[in-house]
C-alpha positions as CSV (number, residue, x, y, z in Angstrom):
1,X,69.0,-210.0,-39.6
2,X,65.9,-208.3,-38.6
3,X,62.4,-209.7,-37.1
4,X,59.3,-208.1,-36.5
5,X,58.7,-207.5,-32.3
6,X,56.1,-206.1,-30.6
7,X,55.3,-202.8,-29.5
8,X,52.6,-200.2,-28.7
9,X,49.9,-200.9,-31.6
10,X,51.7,-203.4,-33.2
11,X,54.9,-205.0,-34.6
12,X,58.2,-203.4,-35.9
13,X,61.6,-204.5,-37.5
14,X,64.4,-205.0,-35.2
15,X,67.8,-206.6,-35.4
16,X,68.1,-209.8,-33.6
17,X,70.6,-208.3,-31.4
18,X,68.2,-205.8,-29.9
19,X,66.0,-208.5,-28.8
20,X,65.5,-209.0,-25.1
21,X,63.7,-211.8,-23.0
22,X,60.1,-211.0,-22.5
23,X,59.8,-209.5,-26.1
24,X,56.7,-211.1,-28.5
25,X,58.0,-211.7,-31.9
26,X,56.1,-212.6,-35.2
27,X,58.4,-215.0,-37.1
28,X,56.5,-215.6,-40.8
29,X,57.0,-218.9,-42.4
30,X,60.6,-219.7,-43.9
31,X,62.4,-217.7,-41.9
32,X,64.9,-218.6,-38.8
33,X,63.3,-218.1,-35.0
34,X,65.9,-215.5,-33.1
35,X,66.0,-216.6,-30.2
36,X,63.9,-219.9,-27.8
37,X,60.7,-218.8,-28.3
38,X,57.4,-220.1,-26.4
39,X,54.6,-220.9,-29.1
40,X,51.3,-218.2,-28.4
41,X,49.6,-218.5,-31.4
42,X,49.8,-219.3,-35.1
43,X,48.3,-218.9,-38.3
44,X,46.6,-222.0,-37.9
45,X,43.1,-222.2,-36.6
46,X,44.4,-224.7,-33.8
47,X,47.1,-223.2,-33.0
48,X,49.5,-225.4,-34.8
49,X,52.6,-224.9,-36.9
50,X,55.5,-227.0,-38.6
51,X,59.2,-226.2,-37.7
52,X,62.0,-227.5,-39.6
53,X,65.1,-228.7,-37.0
54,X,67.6,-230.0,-39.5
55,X,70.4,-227.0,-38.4
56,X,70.1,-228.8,-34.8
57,X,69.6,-232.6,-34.9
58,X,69.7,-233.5,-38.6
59,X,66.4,-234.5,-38.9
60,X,64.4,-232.8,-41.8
61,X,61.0,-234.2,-40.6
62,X,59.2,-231.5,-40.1
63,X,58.1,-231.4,-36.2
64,X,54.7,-229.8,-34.7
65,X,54.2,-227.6,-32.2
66,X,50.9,-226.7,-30.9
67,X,49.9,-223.6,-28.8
68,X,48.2,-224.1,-25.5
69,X,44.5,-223.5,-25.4
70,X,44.6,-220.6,-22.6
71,X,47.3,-218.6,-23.9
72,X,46.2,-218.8,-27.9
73,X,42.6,-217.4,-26.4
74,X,44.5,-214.2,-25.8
75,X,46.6,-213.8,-29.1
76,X,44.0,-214.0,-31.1
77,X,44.5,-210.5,-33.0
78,X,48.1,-209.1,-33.9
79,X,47.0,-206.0,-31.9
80,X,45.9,-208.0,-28.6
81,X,49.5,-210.0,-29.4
82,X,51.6,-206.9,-29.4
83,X,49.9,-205.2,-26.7
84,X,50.0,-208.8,-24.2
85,X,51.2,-208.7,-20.7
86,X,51.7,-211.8,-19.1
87,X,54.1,-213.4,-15.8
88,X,55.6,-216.3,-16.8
89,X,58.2,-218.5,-15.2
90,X,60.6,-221.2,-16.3
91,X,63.8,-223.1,-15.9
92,X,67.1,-221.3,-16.1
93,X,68.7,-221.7,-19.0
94,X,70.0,-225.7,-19.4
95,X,71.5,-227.6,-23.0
96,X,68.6,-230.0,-23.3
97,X,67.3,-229.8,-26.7
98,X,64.2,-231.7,-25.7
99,X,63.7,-230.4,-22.2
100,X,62.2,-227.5,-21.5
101,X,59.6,-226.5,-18.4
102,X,57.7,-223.5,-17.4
103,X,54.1,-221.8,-16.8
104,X,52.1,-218.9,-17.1
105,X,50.1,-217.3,-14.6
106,X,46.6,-216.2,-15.7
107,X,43.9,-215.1,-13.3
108,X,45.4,-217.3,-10.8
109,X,46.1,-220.3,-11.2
110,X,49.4,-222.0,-13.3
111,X,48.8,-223.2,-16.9
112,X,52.1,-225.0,-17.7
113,X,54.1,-224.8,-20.8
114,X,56.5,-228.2,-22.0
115,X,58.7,-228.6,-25.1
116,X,55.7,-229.0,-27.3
117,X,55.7,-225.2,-27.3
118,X,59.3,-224.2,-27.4
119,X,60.8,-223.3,-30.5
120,X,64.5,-223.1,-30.9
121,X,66.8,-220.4,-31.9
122,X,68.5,-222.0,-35.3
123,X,65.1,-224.0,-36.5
124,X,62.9,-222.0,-39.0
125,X,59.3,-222.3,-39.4
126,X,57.6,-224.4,-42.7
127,X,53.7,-225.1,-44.2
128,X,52.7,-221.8,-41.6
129,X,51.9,-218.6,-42.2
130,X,53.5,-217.0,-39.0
131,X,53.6,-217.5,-35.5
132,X,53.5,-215.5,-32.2
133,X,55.9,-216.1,-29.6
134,X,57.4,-214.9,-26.4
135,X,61.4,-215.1,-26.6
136,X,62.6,-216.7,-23.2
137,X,66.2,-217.4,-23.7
138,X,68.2,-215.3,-25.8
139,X,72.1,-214.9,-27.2
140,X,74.4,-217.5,-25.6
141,X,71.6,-218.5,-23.0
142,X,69.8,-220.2,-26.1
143,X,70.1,-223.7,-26.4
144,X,71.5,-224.2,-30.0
145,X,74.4,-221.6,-28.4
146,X,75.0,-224.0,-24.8
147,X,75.5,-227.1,-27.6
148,X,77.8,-225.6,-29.3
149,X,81.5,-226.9,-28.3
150,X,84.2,-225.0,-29.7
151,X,86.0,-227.0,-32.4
152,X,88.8,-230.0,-31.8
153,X,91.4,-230.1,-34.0
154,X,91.7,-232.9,-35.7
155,X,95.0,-235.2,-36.5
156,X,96.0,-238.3,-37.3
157,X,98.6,-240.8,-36.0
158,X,101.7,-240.2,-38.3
159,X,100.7,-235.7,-37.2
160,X,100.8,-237.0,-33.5
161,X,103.6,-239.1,-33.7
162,X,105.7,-236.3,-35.7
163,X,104.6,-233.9,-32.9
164,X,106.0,-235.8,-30.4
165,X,109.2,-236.5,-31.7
166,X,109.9,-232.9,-32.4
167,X,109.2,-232.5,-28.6
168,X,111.4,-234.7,-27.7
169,X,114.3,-233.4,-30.9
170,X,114.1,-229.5,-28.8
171,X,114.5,-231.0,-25.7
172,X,117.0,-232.6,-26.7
173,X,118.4,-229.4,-28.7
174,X,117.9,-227.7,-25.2
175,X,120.2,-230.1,-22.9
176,X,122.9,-229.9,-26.0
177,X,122.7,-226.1,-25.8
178,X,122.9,-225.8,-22.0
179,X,125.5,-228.3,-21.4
180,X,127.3,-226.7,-24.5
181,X,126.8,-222.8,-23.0
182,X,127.7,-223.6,-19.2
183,X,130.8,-225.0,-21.1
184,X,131.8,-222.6,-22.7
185,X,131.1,-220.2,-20.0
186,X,133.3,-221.7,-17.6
187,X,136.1,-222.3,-20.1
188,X,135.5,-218.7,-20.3
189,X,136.2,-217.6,-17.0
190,X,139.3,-220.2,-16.4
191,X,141.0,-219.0,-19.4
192,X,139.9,-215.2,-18.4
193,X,143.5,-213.5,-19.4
194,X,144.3,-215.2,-22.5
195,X,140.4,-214.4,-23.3
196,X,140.5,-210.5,-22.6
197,X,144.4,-210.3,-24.8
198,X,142.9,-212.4,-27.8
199,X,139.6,-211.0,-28.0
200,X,140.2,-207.3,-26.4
201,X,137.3,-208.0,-23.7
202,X,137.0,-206.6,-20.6
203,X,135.4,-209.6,-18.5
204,X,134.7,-207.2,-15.5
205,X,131.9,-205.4,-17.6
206,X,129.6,-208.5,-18.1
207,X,128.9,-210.5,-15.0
208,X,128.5,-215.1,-15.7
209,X,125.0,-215.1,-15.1
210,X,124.2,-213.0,-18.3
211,X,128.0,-214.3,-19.8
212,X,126.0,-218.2,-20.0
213,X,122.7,-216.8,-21.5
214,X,124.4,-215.9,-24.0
215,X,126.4,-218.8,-24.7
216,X,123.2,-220.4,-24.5
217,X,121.6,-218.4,-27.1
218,X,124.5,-218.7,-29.5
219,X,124.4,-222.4,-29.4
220,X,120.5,-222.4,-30.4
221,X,121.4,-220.7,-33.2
222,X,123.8,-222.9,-34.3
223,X,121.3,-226.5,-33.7
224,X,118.6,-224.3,-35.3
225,X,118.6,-227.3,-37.9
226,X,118.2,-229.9,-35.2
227,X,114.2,-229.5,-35.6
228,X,112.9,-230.7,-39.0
229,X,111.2,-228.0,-40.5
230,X,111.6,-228.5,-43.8
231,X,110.1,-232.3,-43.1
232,X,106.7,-230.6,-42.0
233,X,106.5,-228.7,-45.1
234,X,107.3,-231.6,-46.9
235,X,104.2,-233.4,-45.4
236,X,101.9,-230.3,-45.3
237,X,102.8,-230.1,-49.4
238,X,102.2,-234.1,-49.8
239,X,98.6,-234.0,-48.6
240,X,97.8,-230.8,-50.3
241,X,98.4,-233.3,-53.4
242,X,96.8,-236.3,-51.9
243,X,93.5,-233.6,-51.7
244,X,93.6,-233.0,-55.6
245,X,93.7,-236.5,-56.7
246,X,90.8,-237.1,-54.2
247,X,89.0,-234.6,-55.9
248,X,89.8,-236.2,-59.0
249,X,88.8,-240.0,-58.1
250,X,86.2,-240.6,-60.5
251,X,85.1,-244.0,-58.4
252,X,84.3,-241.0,-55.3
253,X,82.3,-239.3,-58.3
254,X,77.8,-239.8,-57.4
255,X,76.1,-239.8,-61.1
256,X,72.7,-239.7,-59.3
257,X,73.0,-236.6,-57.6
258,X,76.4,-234.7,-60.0
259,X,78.5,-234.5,-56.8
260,X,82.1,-235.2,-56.4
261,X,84.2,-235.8,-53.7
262,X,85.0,-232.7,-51.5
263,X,88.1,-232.2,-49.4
264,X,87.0,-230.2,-46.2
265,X,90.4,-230.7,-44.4
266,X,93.3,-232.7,-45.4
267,X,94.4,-233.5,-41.8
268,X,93.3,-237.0,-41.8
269,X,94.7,-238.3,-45.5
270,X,96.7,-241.2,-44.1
271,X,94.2,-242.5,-41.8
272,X,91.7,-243.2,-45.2
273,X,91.7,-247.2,-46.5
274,X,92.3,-248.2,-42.9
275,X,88.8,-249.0,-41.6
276,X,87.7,-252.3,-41.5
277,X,84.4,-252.7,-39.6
278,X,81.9,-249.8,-38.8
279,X,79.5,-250.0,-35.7
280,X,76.6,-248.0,-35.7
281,X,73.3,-248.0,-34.9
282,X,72.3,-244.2,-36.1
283,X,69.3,-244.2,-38.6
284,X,70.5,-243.3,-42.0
285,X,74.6,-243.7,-41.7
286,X,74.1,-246.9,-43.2
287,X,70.6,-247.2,-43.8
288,X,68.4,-245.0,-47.0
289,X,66.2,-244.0,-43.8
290,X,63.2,-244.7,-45.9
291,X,60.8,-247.1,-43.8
292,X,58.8,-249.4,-45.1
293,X,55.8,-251.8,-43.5
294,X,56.4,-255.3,-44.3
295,X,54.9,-257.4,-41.6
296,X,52.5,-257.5,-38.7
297,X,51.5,-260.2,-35.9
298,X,48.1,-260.1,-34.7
299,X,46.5,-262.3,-32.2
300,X,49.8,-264.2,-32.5
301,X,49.4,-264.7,-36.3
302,X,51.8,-263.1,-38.8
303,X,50.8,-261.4,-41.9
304,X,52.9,-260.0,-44.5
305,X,55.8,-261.4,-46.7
306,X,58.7,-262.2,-44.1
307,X,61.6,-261.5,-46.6
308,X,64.0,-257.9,-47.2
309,X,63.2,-255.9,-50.0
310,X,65.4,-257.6,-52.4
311,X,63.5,-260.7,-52.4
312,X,60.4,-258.9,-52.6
313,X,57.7,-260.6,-55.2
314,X,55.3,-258.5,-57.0
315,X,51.6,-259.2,-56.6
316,X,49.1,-259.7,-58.2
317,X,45.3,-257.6,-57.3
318,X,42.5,-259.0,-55.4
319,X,38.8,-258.3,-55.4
320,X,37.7,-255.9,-52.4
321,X,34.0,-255.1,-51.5
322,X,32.3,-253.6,-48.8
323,X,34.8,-250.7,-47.5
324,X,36.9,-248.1,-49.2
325,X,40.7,-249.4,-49.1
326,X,41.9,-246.5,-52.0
327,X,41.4,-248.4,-54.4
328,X,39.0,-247.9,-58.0
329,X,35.8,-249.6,-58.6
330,X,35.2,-251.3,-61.7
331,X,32.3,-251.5,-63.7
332,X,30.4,-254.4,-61.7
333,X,30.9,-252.4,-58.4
334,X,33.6,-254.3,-57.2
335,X,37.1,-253.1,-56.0
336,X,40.5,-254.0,-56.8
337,X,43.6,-253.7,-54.7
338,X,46.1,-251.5,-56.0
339,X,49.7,-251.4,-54.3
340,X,50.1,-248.7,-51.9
341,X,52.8,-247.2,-54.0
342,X,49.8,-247.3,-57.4
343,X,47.7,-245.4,-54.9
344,X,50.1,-242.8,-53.8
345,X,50.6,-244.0,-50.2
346,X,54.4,-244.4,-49.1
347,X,56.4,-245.9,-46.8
348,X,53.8,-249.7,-47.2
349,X,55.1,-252.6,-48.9
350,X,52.7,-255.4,-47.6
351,X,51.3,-257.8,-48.9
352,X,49.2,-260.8,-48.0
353,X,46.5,-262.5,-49.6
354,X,45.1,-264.3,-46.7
355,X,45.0,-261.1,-44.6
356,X,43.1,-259.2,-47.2
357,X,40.6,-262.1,-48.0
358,X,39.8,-262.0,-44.1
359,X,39.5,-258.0,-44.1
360,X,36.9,-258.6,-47.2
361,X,34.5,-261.3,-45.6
362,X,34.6,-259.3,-42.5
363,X,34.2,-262.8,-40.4
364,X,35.9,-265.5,-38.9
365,X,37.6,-265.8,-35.5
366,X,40.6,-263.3,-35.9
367,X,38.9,-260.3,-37.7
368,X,37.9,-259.0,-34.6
369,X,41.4,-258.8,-33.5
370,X,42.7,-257.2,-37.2
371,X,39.9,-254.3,-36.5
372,X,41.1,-253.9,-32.9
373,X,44.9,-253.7,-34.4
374,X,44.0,-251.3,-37.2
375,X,42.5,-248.8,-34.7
376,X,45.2,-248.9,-32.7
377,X,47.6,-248.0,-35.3
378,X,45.1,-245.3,-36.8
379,X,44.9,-243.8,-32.9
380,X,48.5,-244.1,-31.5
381,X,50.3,-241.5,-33.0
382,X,50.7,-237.3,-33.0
383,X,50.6,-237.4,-36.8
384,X,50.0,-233.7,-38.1
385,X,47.2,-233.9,-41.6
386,X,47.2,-231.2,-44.5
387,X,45.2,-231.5,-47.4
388,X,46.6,-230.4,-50.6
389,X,45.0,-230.2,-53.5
390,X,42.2,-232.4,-52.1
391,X,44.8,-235.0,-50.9
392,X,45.5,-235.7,-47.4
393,X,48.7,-235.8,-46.4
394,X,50.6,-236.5,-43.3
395,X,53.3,-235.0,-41.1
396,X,54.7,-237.1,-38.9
397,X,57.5,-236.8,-35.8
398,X,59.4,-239.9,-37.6
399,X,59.3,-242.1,-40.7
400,X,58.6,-245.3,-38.5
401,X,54.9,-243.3,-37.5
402,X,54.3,-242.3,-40.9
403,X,54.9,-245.7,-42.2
404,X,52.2,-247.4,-39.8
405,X,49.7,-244.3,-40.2
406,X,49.9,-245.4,-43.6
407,X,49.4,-248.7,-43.3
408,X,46.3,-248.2,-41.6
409,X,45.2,-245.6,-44.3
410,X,46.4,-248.7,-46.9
411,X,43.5,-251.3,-45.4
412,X,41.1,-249.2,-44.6
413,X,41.7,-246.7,-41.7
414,X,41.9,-244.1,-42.5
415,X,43.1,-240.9,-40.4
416,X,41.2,-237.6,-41.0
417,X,43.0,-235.0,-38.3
418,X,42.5,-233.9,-35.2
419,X,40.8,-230.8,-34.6
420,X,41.0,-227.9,-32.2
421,X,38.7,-229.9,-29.3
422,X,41.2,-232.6,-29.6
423,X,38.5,-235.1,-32.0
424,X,40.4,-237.8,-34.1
425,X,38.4,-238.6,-36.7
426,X,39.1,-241.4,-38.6
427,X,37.5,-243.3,-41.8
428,X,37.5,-246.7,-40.7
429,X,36.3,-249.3,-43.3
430,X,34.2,-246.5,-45.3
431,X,32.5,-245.7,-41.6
432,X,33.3,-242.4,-40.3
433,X,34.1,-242.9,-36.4
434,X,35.7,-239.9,-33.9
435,X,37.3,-240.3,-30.6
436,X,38.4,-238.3,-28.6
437,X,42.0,-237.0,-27.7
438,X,42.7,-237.0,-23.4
439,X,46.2,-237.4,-23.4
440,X,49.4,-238.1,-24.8
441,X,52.4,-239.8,-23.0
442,X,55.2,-238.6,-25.5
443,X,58.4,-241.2,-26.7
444,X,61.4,-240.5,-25.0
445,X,64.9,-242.6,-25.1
446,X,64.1,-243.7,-21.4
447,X,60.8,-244.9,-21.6
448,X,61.0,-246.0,-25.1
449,X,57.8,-246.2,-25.7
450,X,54.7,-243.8,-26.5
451,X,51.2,-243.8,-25.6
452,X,47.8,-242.0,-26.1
453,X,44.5,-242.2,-24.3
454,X,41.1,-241.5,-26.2
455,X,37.5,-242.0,-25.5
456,X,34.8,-243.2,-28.3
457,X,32.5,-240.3,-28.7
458,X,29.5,-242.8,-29.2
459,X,30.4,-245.3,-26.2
460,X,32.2,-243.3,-24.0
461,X,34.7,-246.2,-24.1
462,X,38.1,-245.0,-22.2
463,X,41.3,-246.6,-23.9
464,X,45.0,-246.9,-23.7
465,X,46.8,-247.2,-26.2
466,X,50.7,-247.9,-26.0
467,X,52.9,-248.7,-28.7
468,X,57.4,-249.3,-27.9
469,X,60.3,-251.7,-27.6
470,X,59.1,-255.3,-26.9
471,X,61.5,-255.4,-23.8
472,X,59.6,-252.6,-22.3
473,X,56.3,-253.9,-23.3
474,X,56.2,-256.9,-22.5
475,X,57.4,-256.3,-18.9
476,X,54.1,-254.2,-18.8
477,X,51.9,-256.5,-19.9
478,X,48.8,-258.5,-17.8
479,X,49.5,-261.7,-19.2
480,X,53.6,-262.5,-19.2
481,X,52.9,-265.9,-20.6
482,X,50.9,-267.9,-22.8
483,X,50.3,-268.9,-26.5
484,X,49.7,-265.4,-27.8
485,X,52.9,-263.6,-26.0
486,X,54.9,-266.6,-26.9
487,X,53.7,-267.1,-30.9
488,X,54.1,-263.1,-31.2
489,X,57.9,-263.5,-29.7
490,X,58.5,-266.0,-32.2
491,X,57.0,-263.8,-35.4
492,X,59.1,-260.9,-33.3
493,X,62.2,-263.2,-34.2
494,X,61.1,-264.2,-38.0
495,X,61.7,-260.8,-38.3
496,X,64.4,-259.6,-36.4
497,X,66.5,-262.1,-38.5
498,X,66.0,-259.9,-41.6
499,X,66.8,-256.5,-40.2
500,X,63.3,-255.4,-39.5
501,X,62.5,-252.4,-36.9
502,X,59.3,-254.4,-34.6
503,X,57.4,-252.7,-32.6
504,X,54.9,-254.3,-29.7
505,X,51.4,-252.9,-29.3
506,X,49.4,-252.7,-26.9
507,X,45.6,-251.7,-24.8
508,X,44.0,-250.9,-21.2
509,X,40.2,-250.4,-21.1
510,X,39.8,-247.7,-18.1
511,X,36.7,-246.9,-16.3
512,X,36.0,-243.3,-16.1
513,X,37.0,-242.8,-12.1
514,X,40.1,-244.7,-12.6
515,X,40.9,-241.9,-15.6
516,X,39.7,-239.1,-13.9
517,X,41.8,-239.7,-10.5
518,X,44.8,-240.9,-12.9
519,X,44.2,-237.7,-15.0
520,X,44.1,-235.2,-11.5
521,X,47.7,-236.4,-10.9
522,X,49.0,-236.3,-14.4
523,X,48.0,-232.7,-14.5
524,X,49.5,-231.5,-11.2
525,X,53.2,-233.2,-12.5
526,X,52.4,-231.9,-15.6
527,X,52.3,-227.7,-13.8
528,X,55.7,-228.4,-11.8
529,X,58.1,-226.9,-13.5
530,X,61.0,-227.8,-12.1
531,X,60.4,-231.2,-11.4
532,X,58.3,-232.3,-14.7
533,X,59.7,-234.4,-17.1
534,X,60.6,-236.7,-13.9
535,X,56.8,-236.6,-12.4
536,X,55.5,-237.3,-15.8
537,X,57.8,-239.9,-16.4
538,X,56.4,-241.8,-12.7
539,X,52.7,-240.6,-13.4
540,X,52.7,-242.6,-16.8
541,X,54.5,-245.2,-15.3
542,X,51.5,-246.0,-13.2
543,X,49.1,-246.2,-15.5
544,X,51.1,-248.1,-18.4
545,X,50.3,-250.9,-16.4
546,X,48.4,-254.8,-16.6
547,X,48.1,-254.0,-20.7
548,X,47.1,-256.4,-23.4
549,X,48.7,-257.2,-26.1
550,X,47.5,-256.6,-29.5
551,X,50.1,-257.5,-31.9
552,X,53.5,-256.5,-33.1
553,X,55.0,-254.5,-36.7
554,X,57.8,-254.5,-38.6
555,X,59.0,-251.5,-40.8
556,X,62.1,-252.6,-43.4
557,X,64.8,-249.7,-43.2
558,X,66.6,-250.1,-46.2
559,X,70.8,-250.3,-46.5
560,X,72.0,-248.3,-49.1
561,X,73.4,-249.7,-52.2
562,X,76.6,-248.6,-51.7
């Protein structure tokens, strides 16, 4: 394979095993990054681009990575790419998939670099044009290379089993053989005269040391059938057969998709029909992966239908006015509500009367918490928009965030995108409001739990916003008792009960020193490059703190059928 690297004026073609560390690259979209690149710039305005990570962790949602400010300010012409030079450091090379720390050095001062802008060797890039970037680890120092184990074989009991006994048959056939040899060896020797008449052998010429080898050898020979070979054959031939009619099994046969079974390896025929309970917990083994909102608890009231998708009832449509939930007006002015699904928005199946009669007279004690709820979800996320042929649509990190974006979008929150000043602008009940994007505290398996902090362009109005396990939450939160906690715990079990993935949500108002002196910190963990996942991790620790609770959601992942 070839890829186009930088040089003197410009970019050439060179084989991927002429590329070195320190090289710039231009990788165009659809094709495969050579090595572990570090994002500089992209085809995108903002610096963005889309990579595509199924080769390396199975997930084919497309993931984002965005270039940092500084360094995109100097790539911004192929010829100014080609021609950069730049110090950069980083970690040595390490397995972690999502770990990654560095920083560049311009005019100074240390402008750090995090997995946000490291693209892997074995991912490819999608929806870009091309991308710039500076290859840090190459060959077997890439990550997708330090992950890759060589293969274990594979057997099953009865292979095992067999193996051992034809250990223990040739040891066996070994003790028979020496016992047998050192027998006959010494018989040998006693009956030396008779032995040199009969057989016309001079015993002088061969001493007893090589005399019992020999013996030894002779006897091997003659036990050769003590070891079964024929019975392996035998087996090896049986599941070559048990393969075909595998093949054949018309009850392994998919209609839906025109794909039989497939034998891969016949190793492990036996050990098939004998499972009887499977444990997982790995989105998609036994799941569709195909989320769906169903529920949400606001205030400590629950909205939505608190039943699985095969109980589901069809609505009917209601009468909007005021704000633009997607649906079409009719002749008096009026809207009506469409299902999300009607209006081309996936991954929603809610529906409650009494929640949309609330959003549509736009009073009454809990609308104030509904709004509040809606702008968290239409905030707390790192959703990705492109518009295609005049529709939005979004790219999101995991189907659980595209599923609440687009909830939000289904009611009447709409996201727009965030451009390159880091403005989220959002249509939020046919008003078009913008905040502000300070910072994002990324999901991680440790902290399990993600968070974002914007400021209101109009008010100035510093937020946290923090979204994660309930467990985690609600350890975090101000209040750790009372009615609202306790009625949202309960709505958390309604639907817990029917498989439902819940989520808590959460706030913090923050003055602007508290941000500012929270903010100084964040950014000097966030240039340490060896130490900066774990100063991150303590840095947003301190400020996910005293929160208030805004509700809870539930997202149905579906079991497959069969």
């Amino acid at each position: 394979r070839k890829t186009q690297v930088g040089t003197n004026g410009g970019f050439r073609d060179t084989k991927w095993k002429a590329i070195k560390v320190g090289d710039i690259v231009k990788i165009h979209e659809d094709e495969y990054f050579p090595a572990d690149l570090i994002l500089l710039n992209s085809s995108d305005p903002n610096g963005l681009c889309y990579v595509e990570t199924k080769n390396l962790d199975g997930e084919t949602n497309l993931k984002h990575k965005k270039a940092v400010g500084d360094i995109r300010d100097l790539c911004n012409s192929e010829l100014a790419t080609a021609d950069l030079q730049i110090r950069m450091s980083c970690e040595n090379p390490a397995p972690g998939l999502y770990e990654f720390s560095g920083s560049f050095t311009l005019n100074g001062r240390s402008v750090g670099v995090s997995i946000d802008q490291l693209l892997l060797r074995g991912s490819s890039l999608r929806n870009t044009g091309y991308i710039y970037g500076l290859v840090v680890y190459t060959g077997h120092e890439s990550k997708i290379m330090l992950n890759s184990p060589s293969a274990r074989a594979k057997q099953s009991k009865i292979e095992i089993g067999m193996n051992k006994e034809i250990i223990y048959i040739f040891i066996l056939q070994m003790i028979l053989c020496t016992i047998a040899g050192l027998f006959y060896s010494i018989k040998t020797i006693v009956t030396k005269d008779q032995t040199e008449v009969y057989l016309d052998w001079k015993g002088d010429e061969t001493n007893w040391f090589v005399l019992f080898f020999t013996n030894m050898g002779t006897w091997i020979l003659i036990f050769t059938n003590f070891v079964p070979i024929s019975l392996i054959v035998t087996l090896e031939v049986v599941k070559f057969t048990q393969a075909i009619f595998i093949v054949w099994d018309e009850q392994l046969y998919c209609e839906e998709t025109d794909i039989p079974a497939k034998v891969q390896s016949s190793n492990l025929n036996e050990e098939l029909g004998q499972i009887h309970y499977i444990f997982s917990d790995k989105t998609g083994t036994l799941t569709c992966n195909e989320m769906e909102f169903k529920c949400m608890s606001i205030h400590g009231l629950s909205y939505g239908k608190v039943e699985n998708s095969q109980d589901k009832t069809k609505g009917g449509t209601a009468s909007l006015g005021g704000y633009n939930m997607g649906g079409i007006k009719n002749t008096d002015g009026a809207q009506t509500r469409k299902s999300a699904r009607d209006l081309g928005i996936t991954n929603v199946d809610f529906e409650d009367e009494k929640f949309f009669e609330e959003l549509q007279s736009n009073s009454g004690d809990e609308i104030e918490h509904i709004l509040n709820a809606l702008e968290h979800l239409a905030l707390c996320h790192t959703i990705l928009v492109e518009e295609k042929n005049g529709e939005l649509t979004y790219q999101a990190s995991s189907p659980d965030e595209l599923a609440l974006a687009n909830y939000a979008r289904y009611v009447g929150a709409q996201f727009e995108g965030t451009d390159a000043n880091g403005i989220m602008t959002v249509i939020f009940m046919g008003e078009r409001r913008q905040w502000e994007l300070l910072n994002v505290l990324e999901f991680n398996s440790t902290r399990k739990r993600m968070s974002v902090i914007v400021r209101d362009c109009v008010s100035g109005k510093i937020k946290l916003l923090c979204k994660g396990a309930d467990s985690i939450i609600e350890e975090r939160l101000a209040e750790k008792k009372g009615r609202i906690l306790s009625q949202t715990k309960k709505s958390l079990s309604d639907y817990a009960k029917i498989g439902l993935r819940t989520l808590l949500l959460a706030e913090k108002t923050l003055s602007v020193e508290e941000y500012e002196a929270w903010n100084a910190t964040y950014q000097e963990a966030y240039n340490d490059v060896l130490n900066r996942a774990v100063r991150i991790d303590e840095v947003s620790e301190n400020i996910e703190k005293n929160l208030e609770l805004v509700g809870a959601t539930a997202i149905e992942d579906k079991l497959q059928d069969q």
